[in-house]
C-alpha angles and dihedrals in degrees: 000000000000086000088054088044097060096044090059092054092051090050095053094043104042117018089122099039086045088052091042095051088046094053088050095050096047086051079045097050088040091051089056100038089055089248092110131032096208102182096165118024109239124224114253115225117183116202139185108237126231102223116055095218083072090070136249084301150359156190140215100189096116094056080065102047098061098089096057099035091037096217141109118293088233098050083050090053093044097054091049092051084054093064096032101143108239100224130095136035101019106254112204090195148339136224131205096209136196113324088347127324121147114212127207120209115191125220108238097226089081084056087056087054087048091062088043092064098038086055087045101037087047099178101000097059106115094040116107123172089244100136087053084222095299109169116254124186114183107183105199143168092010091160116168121263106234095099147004122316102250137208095276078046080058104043095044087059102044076056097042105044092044087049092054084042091058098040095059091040079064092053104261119135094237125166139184130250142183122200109211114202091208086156150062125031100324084061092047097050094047085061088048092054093045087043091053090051094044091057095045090053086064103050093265119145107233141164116230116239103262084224097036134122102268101185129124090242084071091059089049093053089051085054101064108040088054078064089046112044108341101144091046091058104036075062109061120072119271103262086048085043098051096044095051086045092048087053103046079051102050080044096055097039087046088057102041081047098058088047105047079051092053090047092060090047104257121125131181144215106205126026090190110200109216083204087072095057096047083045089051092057090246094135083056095049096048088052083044096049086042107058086032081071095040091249099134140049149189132266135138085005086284114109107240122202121232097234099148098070092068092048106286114141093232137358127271140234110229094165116043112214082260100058098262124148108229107230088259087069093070093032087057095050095050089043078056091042091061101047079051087064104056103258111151094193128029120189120185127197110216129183116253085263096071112058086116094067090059097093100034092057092044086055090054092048091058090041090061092055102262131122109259096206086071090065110081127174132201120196117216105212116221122274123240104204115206140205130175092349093305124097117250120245124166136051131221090215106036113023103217102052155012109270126216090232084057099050087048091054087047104048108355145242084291111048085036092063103036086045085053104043090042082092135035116274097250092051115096112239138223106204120202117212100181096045085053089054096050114105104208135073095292097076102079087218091051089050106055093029079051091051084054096051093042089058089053092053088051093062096038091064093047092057081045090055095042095252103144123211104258119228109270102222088046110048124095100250091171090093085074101097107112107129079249097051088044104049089039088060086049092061093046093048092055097059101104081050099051099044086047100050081047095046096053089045104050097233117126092176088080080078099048086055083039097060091039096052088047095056088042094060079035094060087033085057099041083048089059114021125062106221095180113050101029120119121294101262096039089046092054088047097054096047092061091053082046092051094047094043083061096045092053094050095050085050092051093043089050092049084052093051089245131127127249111211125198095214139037 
């Protein structure tokens, strides 16, 4: 059993590296043998083909080769499947296709040993130690907290939170963060709008900030703070007043916030204040480190950083004529903060507004004395929310848009992160409320929760009837040969590969197509093979792919922040 164990962790981690090593031994073992000229060693890409008929892999290496060794593509392929090494993943047979493919088709037995390790793995199949613990941080959402989290604030943490999710399933040590921007004008403002309402609340004659933060939650906050200390502060003077106010604010909005977040089912690690960096002096070190290195100027009284010498399109100020720090100086020095901290690697998750600030905070970055290439950001494009065919538009609380809190009351925690993470995140999305309330397979969400529950209730029915689960090292899984068993194990036996290949693009959506096209071969197998009532052997067999088809569904929606019910 532990030999079959490990072999199965071998197969679902590296198929693709295993087929890889044995093409380049056998261009290796031709070289030397005069079949081949080599004169530059090609790089060996494995594929997974898109026909089935193409086998479970493929490679095109030899399509590339024919310039240097000036012969066919075929002859080349043929010579490299003579010296193919034998050991490794079994192979049942091998094609030479079209002008020179050459076309992998796997044995099943390693796909029995695959079901062997999911039944053995349980939870943790899936995870690999890929990443080797490399610190990860990923700084998402950070909206300010001057109003209600919206439907792109959504969005961005149904991305961020999975991606963190997947990059630890592939063994990084990755963590969460919020920036809070609990400083500068946007914090000011927001006291001078809950002032203004404040004032109002108490028959006072006021004008409204015309920048201020109109919505109907301001109101709300004034309100209770009028409950909560409304003497003491219609008694200070206004700047005290609307400090305190702009604190008690930040506070309350900070803290819905955090729950509305929770309740979506992302936690973080860190909640950073940008206020404790301002109150540590760290504007005033990064202006400091910058013109120490002779990175910065000045023009129009303001101090101006030299970006552009690091790729920027154009400098930037860091210090305005009236002594002002520019809002890049903060974001420098957190970016700073978070090297300082021993991340390798920092992603940040920006809204579709800011793909301007991309090069100048890479600049900083350099500046600093990291390496810029270990700063990657990823752009959320905005959300289009429809209903009955129209866009919606309005919303009952805010006035000027959707918020998140909303979205959670309409379709749930469930039916909001699936939606999001159905598209890249920089792709602009449509989505669909009515299609996330329907209760039927039409709903992507209902559709693979709905595979998970069926297969519950599978296995419910089979304790009902007295069949008992068969041990998994010790049942015959060789009956599981039908076109539909066969491809279903495939897919099971893909998903390392699959969180991995998510994980180091940054694209938490694979998992999303993943989960959908598992449920799909699921619902195509149930539909032709009779798991209750065959025959004793085939019926032990298929539980255990039903059962590992569960397993790996609950694995995917747990990696996607989503619940797996057993019933429906």
């Amino acid at each position: 059993m532990k030999e079959r164990l490990e072999r199965g962790k071998a197969v679902t981690r590296q198929i693709r590296e295993d087929l890889r090593r044995r093409v380049e031994e056998a261009l290796r073992c031709a070289a030397a043998a005069g079949d081949l000229k080599l004169p530059l060693f090609p790089t060996v890409t494995i594929e997974v083909p898109r026909e089935k008929d193409h086998g479970d892999y493929a490679t095109a290496v030899a399509l590339g080769m024919a310039r240097t060794e000036k012969r066919a593509p075929r002859e080349i392929a043929e010579k490299i499947v003579r010296h193919l090494p034998k050991d490794g993943v079994g192979i049942s047979r091998i094609e030479i296709a079209g002008p020179g493919f050459i076309n992998f088709f796997l044995a099943h037995d390693w796909l029995h040993d695959v079901l062997r390790l999911v039944q053995a793995m349980g939870s943790a199949y899936g995870q690999t130690e890929h990443g080797a613990g490399k610190k990860v941080q990923v700084e998402f959402v950070s909206a300010n907290p001057t109003g209600p989290l919206n439907v792109v604030n959504a969005r961005a943490a149904a991305v961020g939170d999975t991606l963190v999710r997947i990059l630890a399933a592939s063994g990084y040590d990755a963590h969460r963060e919020f920036y809070i921007n609990d400083a500068g004008n946007q914090v000011a403002r927001f006291g001078l709008s809950v002032e203004a309402r404040l004032r109002e609340l108490v028959g006072q004659k006021v004008q409204f900030p015309a920048d201020g933060y109109p919505g109907e939650y301001v109101r709300d906050l004034a309100r209770k703070v009028l409950e909560r200390d409304g003497e003491v502060l219609l008694g200070l003077n206004q700047e005290e007043r609307v400090r305190r106010l702009a604190e008690f604010g930040v506070r309350e909005m900070v803290k819905d916030q955090k729950a509305l977040l929770a309740r979506y089912g992302v936690e973080y690690e860190v909640w950073f204040s940008e206020k404790s960096l301002r109150d540590e002096g760290a504007a005033e070190k990064v202006v400091e480190v910058l013109q120490g290195r002779g990175y910065t100027y000045e023009k129009d009284g303001a101090v101006w950083f030299k970006s552009t010498i690091f790729g920027d399109d154009k400098d930037r100020v860091l210090v305005k004529s009236n002594g002002e720090f520019t809002y890049l100086v903060p974001d420098i020095a957190y970016h700073w903060n978070k090297y300082d901290r021993g991340f390798e690697t920092v992603i940040d998750l920006l809204g579709p507004d800011h793909h301007g600030y991309i090069d100048r905070l890479r600049a900083a970055v350099e500046a600093g004395g990291y390496d810029p290439r270990s700063l990657e950001v990823i752009i959320v494009q905005m959300v289009r929310l429809i209903r009955g065919g129209r866009p919606v538009r309005i919303s009952k609380r805010a006035g000027e848009f959707v918020t998140m809190e909303e979205l959670l009351d309409e379709v749930g925690k469930d039916a909001a992160r699936f939606f999001f993470l159905m598209r890249s995140a920089d792709s602009h999305l449509d989505f669909d409320l009515d299609l996330a309330r329907v209760q039927g397979n039409e709903n992507p969400v209902y559709y693979v929760q709905y595979a998970h529950a069926r297969i519950c209730s599978i296995l419910q029915e089979a304790e009902k009837r007295g069949v008992a689960f068969p041990d998994p090292a010790e049942v015959d899984l060789t009956p599981l040969a039908t076109p539909e068993e066969v491809e279903l194990m495939k897919k099971i036996a893909a998903l390392p590969e699959e969180i991995i290949e998510a994980a180091e693009a940054r694209e938490p959506h694979r998992l999303t197509v993943y989960a959908r096209d598992l449920a799909t071969l699921f619902h195509s197998f149930y539909t032709e093979c009779r798991v209750l009532g065959a025959e004793p052997g085939l019926t032990a067999a298929r539980l255990v792919l039903v059962d590992c088809t569960r397993i790996v569904l609950r694995n995917v929606l747990e990696l996607l922040g989503i619940s797996a019910p057993e019933r429906m």
